[in-house]
C-alpha positions in Angstrom: -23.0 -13.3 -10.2 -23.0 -9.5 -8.3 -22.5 -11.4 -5.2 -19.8 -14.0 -6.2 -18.0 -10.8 -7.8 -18.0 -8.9 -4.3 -17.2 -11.8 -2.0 -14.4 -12.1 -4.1 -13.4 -8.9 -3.3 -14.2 -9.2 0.1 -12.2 -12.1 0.1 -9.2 -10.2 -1.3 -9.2 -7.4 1.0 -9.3 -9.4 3.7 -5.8 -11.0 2.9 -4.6 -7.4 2.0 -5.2 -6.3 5.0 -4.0 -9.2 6.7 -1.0 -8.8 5.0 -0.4 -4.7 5.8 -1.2 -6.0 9.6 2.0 -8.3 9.7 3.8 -5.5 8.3 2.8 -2.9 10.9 3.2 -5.3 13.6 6.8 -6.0 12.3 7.5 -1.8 11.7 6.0 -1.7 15.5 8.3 -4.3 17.0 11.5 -3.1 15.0 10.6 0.4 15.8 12.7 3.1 13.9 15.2 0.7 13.3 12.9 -0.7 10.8 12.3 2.6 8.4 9.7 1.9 5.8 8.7 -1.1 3.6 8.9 -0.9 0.3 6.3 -2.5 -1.6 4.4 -1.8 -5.0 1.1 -2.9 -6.2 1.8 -5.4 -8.3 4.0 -7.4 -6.4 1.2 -6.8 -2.9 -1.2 -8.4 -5.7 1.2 -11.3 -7.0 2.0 -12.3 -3.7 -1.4 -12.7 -2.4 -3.1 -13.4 -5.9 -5.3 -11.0 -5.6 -6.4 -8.6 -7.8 -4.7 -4.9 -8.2 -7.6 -3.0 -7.2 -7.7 -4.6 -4.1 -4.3 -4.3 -3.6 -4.5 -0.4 -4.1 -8.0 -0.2 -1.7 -6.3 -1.9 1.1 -3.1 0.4 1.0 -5.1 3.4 1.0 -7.3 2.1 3.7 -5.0 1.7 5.8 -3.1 5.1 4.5 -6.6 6.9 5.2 -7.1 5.2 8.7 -3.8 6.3 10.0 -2.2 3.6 10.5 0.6 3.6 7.5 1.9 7.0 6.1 2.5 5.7 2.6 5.1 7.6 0.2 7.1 7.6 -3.1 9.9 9.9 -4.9 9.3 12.2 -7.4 11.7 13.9 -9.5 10.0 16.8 -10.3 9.9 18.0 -6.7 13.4 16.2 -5.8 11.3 14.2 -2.5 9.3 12.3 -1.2 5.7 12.9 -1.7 3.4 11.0 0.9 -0.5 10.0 -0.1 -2.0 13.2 1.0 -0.9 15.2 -1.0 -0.9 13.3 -4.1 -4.0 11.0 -4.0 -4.4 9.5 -7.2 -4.0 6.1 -8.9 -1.1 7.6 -10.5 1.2 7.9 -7.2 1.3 3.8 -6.8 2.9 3.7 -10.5 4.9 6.4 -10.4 8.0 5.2 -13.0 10.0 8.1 -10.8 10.4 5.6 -8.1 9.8 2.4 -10.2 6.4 2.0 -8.9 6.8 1.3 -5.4 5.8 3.3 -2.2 7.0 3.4 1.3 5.3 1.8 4.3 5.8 3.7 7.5 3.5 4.0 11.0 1.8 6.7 10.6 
């Protein structure tokens, strides 16, 4: 059971960040035209029917790697806050910015 329960996982990852490696390869080929994505856990899980943990490990893998700079607004501060200085489960449902974050290369 303890393996089926983390090849699903790896499983899931693995389409996560297959999924984050189209988007960088589209922010790379649009340049700064491009911006940032928006995208919010649940809806990185619903597309790829995974679960929202994975969804949540593969954004901040590749937030912690370097490659994305991921951000969302707060209120309380009037800007953008990016990952690093608010990592915690909390920033990718933060209801100030209705639960999504912003994808850019890092």
């Amino acid at each position: 059971m303890l393996i089926q329960t983390r090849l699903k996982e790896l499983v899931e990852l693995g389409k996560a960040y297959a999924y984050l490696s189209q988007k960088v390869d589209f922010l790379r080929k649009n340049g700064t035209g491009a911006g940032f994505i928006c995208t919010s856990v649940s809806s990185l899980a619903g597309e790829l029917g995974i679960s929202l943990e994975s969804s949540r490990r593969a954004l901040q893998a590749f937030a912690d790697s370097g490659i994305l700079s991921m951000s969302t607004w707060r209120y309380d501060l009037w800007r953008e806050v990016n990952w690093r200085e608010w990592r915690s489960v909390s920033f990718f449902y933060n209801r100030d910015d209705s639960n999504y974050v912003r994808l850019r290369l890092a």
